[in-house]
C-alpha positions as CSV (number, residue, x, y, z in Angstrom):
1,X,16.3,-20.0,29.5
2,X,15.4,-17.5,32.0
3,X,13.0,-19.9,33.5
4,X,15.7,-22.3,34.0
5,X,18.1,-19.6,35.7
6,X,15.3,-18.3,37.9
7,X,14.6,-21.9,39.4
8,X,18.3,-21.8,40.1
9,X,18.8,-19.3,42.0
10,X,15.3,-20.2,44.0
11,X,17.7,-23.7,44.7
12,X,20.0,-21.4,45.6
13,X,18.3,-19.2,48.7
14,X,16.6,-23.5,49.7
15,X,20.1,-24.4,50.2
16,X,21.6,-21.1,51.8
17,X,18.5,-20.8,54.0
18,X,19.5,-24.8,55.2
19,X,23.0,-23.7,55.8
20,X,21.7,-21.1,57.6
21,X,19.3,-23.0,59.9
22,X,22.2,-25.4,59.8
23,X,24.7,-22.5,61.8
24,X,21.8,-21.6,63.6
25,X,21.1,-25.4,65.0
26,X,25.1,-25.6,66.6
27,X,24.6,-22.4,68.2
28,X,21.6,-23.3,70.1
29,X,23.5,-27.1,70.5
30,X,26.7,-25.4,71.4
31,X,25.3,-22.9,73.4
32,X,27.0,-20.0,71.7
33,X,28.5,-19.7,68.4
34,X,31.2,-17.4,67.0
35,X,29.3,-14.5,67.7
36,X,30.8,-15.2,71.1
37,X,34.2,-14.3,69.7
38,X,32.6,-10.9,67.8
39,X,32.9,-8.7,70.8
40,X,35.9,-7.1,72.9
41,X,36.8,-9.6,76.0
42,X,40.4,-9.4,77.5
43,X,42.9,-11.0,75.5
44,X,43.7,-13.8,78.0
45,X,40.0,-14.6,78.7
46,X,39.5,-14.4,74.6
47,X,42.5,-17.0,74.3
48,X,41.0,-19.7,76.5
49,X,37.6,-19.5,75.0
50,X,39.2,-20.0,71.6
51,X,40.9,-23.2,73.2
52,X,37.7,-25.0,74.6
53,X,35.8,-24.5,71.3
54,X,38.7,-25.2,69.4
55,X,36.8,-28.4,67.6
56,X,33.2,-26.6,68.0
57,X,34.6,-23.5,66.2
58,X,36.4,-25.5,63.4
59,X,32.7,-26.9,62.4
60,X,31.0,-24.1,62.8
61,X,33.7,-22.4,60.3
62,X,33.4,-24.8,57.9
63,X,29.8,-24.2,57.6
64,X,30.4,-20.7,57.3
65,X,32.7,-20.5,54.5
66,X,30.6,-22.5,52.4
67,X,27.2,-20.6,53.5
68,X,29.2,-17.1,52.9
69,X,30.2,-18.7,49.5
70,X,26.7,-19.4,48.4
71,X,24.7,-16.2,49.5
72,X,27.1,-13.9,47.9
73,X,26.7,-16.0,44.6
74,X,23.3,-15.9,45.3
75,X,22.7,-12.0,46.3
76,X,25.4,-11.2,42.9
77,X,22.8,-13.4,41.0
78,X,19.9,-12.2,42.5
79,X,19.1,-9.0,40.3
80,X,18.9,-10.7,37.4
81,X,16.4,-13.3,38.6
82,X,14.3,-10.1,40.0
83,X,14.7,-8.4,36.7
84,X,14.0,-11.0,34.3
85,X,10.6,-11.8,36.2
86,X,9.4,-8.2,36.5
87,X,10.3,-6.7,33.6
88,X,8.0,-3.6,33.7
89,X,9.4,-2.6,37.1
90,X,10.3,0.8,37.7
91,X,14.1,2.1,37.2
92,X,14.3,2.7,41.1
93,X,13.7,-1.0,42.0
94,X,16.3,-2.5,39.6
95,X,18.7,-0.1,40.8
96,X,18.2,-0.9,44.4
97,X,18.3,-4.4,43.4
98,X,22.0,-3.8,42.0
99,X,23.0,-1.7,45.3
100,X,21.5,-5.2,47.3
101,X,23.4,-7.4,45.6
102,X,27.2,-5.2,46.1
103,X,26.3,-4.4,49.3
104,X,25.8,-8.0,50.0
105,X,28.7,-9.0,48.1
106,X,30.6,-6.5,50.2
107,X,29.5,-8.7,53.1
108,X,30.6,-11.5,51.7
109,X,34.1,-10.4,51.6
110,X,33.8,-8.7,55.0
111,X,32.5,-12.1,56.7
112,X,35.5,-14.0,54.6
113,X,37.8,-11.7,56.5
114,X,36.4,-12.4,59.9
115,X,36.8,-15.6,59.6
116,X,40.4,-16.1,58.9
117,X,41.0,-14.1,61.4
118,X,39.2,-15.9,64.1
119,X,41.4,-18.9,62.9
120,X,44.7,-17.3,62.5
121,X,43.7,-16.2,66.6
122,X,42.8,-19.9,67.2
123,X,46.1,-21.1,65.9
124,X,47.8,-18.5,67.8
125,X,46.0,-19.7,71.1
126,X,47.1,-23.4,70.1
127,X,50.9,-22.1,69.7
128,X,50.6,-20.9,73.0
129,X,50.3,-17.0,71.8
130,X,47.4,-14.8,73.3
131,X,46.1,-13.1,70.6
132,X,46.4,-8.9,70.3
133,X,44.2,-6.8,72.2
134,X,44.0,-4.6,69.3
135,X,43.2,-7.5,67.2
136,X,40.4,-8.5,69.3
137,X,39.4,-4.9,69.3
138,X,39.6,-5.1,65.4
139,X,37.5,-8.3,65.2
140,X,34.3,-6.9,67.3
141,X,34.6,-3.8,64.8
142,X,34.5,-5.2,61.7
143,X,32.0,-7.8,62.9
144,X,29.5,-4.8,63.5
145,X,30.9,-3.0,60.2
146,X,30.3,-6.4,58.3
147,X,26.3,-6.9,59.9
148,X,25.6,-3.1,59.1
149,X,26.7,-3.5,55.2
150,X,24.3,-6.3,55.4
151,X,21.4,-4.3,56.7
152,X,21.9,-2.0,54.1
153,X,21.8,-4.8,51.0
154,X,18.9,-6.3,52.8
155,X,16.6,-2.9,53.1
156,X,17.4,-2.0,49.3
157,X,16.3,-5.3,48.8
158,X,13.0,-4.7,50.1
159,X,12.8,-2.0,47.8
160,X,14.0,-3.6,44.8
161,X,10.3,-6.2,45.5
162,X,6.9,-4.8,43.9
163,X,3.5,-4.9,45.6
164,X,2.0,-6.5,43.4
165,X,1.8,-10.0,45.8
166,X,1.6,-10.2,49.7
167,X,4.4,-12.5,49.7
168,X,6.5,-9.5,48.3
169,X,5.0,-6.7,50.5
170,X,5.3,-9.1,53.2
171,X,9.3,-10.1,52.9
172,X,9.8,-6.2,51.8
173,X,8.0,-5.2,55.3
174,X,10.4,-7.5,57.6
175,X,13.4,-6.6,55.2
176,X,12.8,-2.6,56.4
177,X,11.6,-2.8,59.5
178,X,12.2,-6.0,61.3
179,X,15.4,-7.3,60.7
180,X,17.3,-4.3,60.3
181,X,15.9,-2.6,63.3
182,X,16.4,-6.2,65.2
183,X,19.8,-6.7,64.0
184,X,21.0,-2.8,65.0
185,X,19.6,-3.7,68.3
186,X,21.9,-6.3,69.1
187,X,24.8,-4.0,69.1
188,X,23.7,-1.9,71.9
189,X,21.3,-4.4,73.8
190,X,23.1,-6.2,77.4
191,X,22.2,-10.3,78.4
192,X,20.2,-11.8,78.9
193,X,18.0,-9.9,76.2
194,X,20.6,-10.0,73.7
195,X,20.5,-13.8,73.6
196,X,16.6,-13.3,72.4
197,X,17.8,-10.9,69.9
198,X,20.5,-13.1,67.8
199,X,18.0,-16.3,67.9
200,X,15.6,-13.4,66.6
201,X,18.0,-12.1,64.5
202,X,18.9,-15.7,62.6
203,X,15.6,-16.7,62.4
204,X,14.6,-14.3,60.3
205,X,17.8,-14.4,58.2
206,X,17.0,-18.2,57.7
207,X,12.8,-17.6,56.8
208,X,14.1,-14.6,54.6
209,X,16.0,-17.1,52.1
210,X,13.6,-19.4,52.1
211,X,10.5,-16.9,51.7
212,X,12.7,-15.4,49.0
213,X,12.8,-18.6,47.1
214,X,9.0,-18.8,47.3
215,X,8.3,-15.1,46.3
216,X,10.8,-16.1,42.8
217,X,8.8,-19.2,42.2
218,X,5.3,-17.6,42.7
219,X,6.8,-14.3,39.9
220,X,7.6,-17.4,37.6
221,X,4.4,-19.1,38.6
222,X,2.5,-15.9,37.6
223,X,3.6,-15.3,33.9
224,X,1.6,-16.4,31.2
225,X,3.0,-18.9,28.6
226,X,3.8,-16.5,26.0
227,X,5.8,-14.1,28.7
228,X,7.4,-17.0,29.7
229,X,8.0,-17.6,25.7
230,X,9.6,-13.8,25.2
231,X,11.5,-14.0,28.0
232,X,13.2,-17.2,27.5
């Protein structure tokens, strides 16, 4: 039943949004996450802080991969769930909602990437190698490559939301122009204000999911029986 698949896939942001919150909380513990190892330091320097996280980082990774994991399956399962809950939306927003969903699959497999290759560094480090410059160089590029794919999924996501609620017009607003805007800041923004920017930055990535998983349940929510009925 649609229904059924609907509530799903609200479960689905609950639990990505916790993971989420979850990365965000051993930052903030940690003081630094793996952002710290998204940007160009000098090989020898980027070594040594790969050895004194080593255990920190291997958590943190762990997370990660399984967070990653869920959001693409729930970003490639997403358009469905819009679509069977607004079924006389316009052409435009079910095609931004399929462009949301690649572009954040896309991300998916960009953020898989980065992370084996943070760990094929850290085992390098622990061999006694220093990693490649160029392969640092290569990290904090596709880190920004990997965050801009996502700004894009996330602002044809606001498109792919209807009006028709103020939770929708809400999420749609921050989609467009608060995270995005927030997120492309971080790239050319020095300390300390760049540390307000990535807690920033997460939080609303964190809220987003879960505010996602409300607007879903308020669409379902708002059908009568019998649409439900047809639907189903």
């Amino acid at each position: 039943m649609v229904s059924t698949d609907v509530r799903a896939v609200a479960r689905l942001a609950v639990v990505t949004g916790a993971l989420a919150a979850l990365l965000l909380a051993l930052a903030l513990a940690q003081q630094g996450s793996q952002a710290v190892f998204q940007v160009v330091r000098p090989a020898s320097q980027y070594a040594e802080l790969l050895l004194q996280r080593a255990s920190a980082l291997r958590l943190e990774m762990w997370v990660d991969n399984l967070f990653l994991c869920l959001y693409a399956a729930l970003f490639l399962l997403l358009e469905r769930a819009l679509t069977s809950t607004a079924p006389n939306a316009s052409a435009e927003a079910g095609r931004a909602a399929r462009i949301a969903a690649w572009a954040l699959g896309l991300t998916a497999l960009l953020d898989a990437a980065e992370n084996a290759h943070i760990l094929s560094m850290l085992a390098q480090a622990e061999a006694g190698l220093i990693p490649s410059q160029v392969g640092i160089d290569y990290q904090a590029a596709e880190s920004q490559v990997k965050f801009l794919l996502s700004y894009v999924g996330l602002v044809a996501l606001s498109f792919a939301l209807t009006a028709d609620t103020w939770a929708e017009r809400a999420l749609s607003f921050v989609l467009r122009w608060v995270q995005a805007p927030i997120g492309v800041a971080v790239f050319v923004t020095p300390q300390p204000a760049l540390t307000w920017l990535y807690l920033m930055r997460a939080s609303f990535f964190v809220l987003g999911l879960w505010w996602l998983a409300y607007v879903l349940l308020a669409r379902l929510k708002a059908q009568s029986p019998a649409q439900a009925a047809l639907q189903a």
